[in-house]
C-alpha positions as CSV (number, residue, x, y, z in Angstrom):
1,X,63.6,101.9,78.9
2,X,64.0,98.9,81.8
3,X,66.9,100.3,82.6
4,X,65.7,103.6,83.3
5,X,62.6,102.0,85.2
6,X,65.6,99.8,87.0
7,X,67.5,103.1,87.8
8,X,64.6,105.0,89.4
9,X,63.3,101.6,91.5
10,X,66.7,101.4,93.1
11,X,67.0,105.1,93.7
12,X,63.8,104.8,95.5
13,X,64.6,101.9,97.4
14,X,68.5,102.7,98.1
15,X,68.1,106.6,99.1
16,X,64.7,106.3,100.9
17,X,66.5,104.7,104.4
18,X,69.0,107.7,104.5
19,X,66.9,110.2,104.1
20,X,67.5,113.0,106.5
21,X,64.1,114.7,107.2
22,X,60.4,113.8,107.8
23,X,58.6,114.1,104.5
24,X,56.9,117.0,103.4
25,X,53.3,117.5,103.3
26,X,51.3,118.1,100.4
27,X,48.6,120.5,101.5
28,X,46.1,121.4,98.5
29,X,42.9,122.5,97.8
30,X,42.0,121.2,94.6
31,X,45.2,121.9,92.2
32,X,46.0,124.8,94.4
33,X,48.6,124.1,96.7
34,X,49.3,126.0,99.9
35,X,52.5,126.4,101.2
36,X,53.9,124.6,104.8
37,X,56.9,126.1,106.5
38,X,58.2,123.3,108.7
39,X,59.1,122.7,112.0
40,X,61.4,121.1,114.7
41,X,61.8,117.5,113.7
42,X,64.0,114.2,114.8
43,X,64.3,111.5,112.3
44,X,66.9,108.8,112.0
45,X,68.2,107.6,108.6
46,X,70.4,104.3,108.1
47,X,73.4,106.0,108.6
48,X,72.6,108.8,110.6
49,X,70.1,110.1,112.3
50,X,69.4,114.1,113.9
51,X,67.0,116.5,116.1
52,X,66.6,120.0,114.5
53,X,65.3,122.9,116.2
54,X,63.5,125.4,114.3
55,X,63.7,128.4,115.8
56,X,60.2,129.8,115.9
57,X,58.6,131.3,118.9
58,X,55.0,129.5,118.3
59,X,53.4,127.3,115.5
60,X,51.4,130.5,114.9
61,X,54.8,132.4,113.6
62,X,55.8,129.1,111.6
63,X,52.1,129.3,110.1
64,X,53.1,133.6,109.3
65,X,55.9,132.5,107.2
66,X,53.7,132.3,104.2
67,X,50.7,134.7,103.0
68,X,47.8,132.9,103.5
69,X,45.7,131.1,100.9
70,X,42.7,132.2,99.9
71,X,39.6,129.6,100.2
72,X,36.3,129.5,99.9
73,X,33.6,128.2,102.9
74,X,33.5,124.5,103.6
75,X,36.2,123.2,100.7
76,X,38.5,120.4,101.8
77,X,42.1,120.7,102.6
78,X,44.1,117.7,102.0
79,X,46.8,117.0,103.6
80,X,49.2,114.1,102.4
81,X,52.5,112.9,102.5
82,X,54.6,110.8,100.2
83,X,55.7,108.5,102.7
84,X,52.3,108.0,104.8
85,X,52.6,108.8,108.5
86,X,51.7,105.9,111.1
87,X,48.4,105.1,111.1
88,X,46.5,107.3,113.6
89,X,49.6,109.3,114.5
90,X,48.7,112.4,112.0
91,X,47.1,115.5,114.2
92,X,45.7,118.6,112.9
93,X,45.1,121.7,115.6
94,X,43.5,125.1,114.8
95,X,45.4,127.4,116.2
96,X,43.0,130.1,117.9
97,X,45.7,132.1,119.5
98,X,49.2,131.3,121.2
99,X,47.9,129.2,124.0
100,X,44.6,128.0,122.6
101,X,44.0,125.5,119.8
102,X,40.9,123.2,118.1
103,X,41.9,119.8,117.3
104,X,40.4,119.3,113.9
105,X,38.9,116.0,113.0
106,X,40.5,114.3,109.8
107,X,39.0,112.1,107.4
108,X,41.0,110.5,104.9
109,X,43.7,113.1,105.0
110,X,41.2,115.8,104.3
111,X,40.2,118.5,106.4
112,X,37.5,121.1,106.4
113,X,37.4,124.6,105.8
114,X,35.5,127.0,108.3
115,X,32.5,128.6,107.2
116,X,32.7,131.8,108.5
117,X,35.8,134.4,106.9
118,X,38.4,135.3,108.4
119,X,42.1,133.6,108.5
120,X,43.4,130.4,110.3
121,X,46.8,128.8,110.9
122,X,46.9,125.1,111.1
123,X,49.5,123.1,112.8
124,X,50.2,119.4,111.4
125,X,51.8,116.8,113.8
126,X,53.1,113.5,112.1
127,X,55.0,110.7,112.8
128,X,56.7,107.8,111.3
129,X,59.1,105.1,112.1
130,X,62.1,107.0,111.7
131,X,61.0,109.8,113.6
132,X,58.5,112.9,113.8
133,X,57.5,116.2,111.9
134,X,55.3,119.0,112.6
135,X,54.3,121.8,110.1
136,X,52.0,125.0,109.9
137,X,49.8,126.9,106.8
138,X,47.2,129.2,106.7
139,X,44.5,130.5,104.8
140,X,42.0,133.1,104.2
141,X,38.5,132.2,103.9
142,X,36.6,134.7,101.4
């Protein structure tokens, strides 16, 4: 058994610096999880390090890729990530339309859903030491 434990610590530690993409978010509404389609991103591993351009023509297409979720009014998004962005540097946006967006205020990696139905895309900018993500969901509010 400590040498399983042993086996998964240094797996953690060892492949973690050569890692060769941001994380992945965890978007969920309670135990339902909502799909991300990611974006663009630079990161730099130990041994390597890369800039990859998605080719999407806005985060709105990014946010198409996947049907959205249905919601209800006013539940709470989270949004997480195994390895925490910096402090501060995580940004949610709204995305009204392809050249107007609501930044959206998050509170402990949770975000709220609109009252009112209808569907929204959400773009989610993070970054981290070794580099920078963004990502885009929707959902359906019933």
């Amino acid at each position: 058994m400590l040498i399983i434990i042993g086996l998964i610590m240094i797996g953690i530690f060892f492949f973690e610096p050569f890692r060769s993409e941001p994380p992945t978010p965890n978007v969920t509404i309670g135990d339902v999880d909502i799909p991300t389609t990611q974006g663009s991103f630079c990161w730099h591993g130990l041994l390597s390090g890369q800039c990859i351009d998605k080719i999407y023509t806005s985060p709105l297409d990014m946010a198409d890729e996947h049907k959205p979720t249905g919601v209800s009014p006013n539940e709470e998004i989270s949004i997480t990530f195994k390895k925490e962005p910096l402090e501060g540097t995580m940004v949610v946006e709204q995305l009204v339309d392809e050249n107007n967006k609501i930044d959206i205020e998050v509170k402990n990696d949770i975000i709220k859903v609109p009252k009112e139905k209808g569907v929204y895309a959400y773009y989610v900018i993070a970054n981290w030491e070794r580099g920078n993500g963004n990502y885009a969901f929707s959902i359906e509010v019933k």
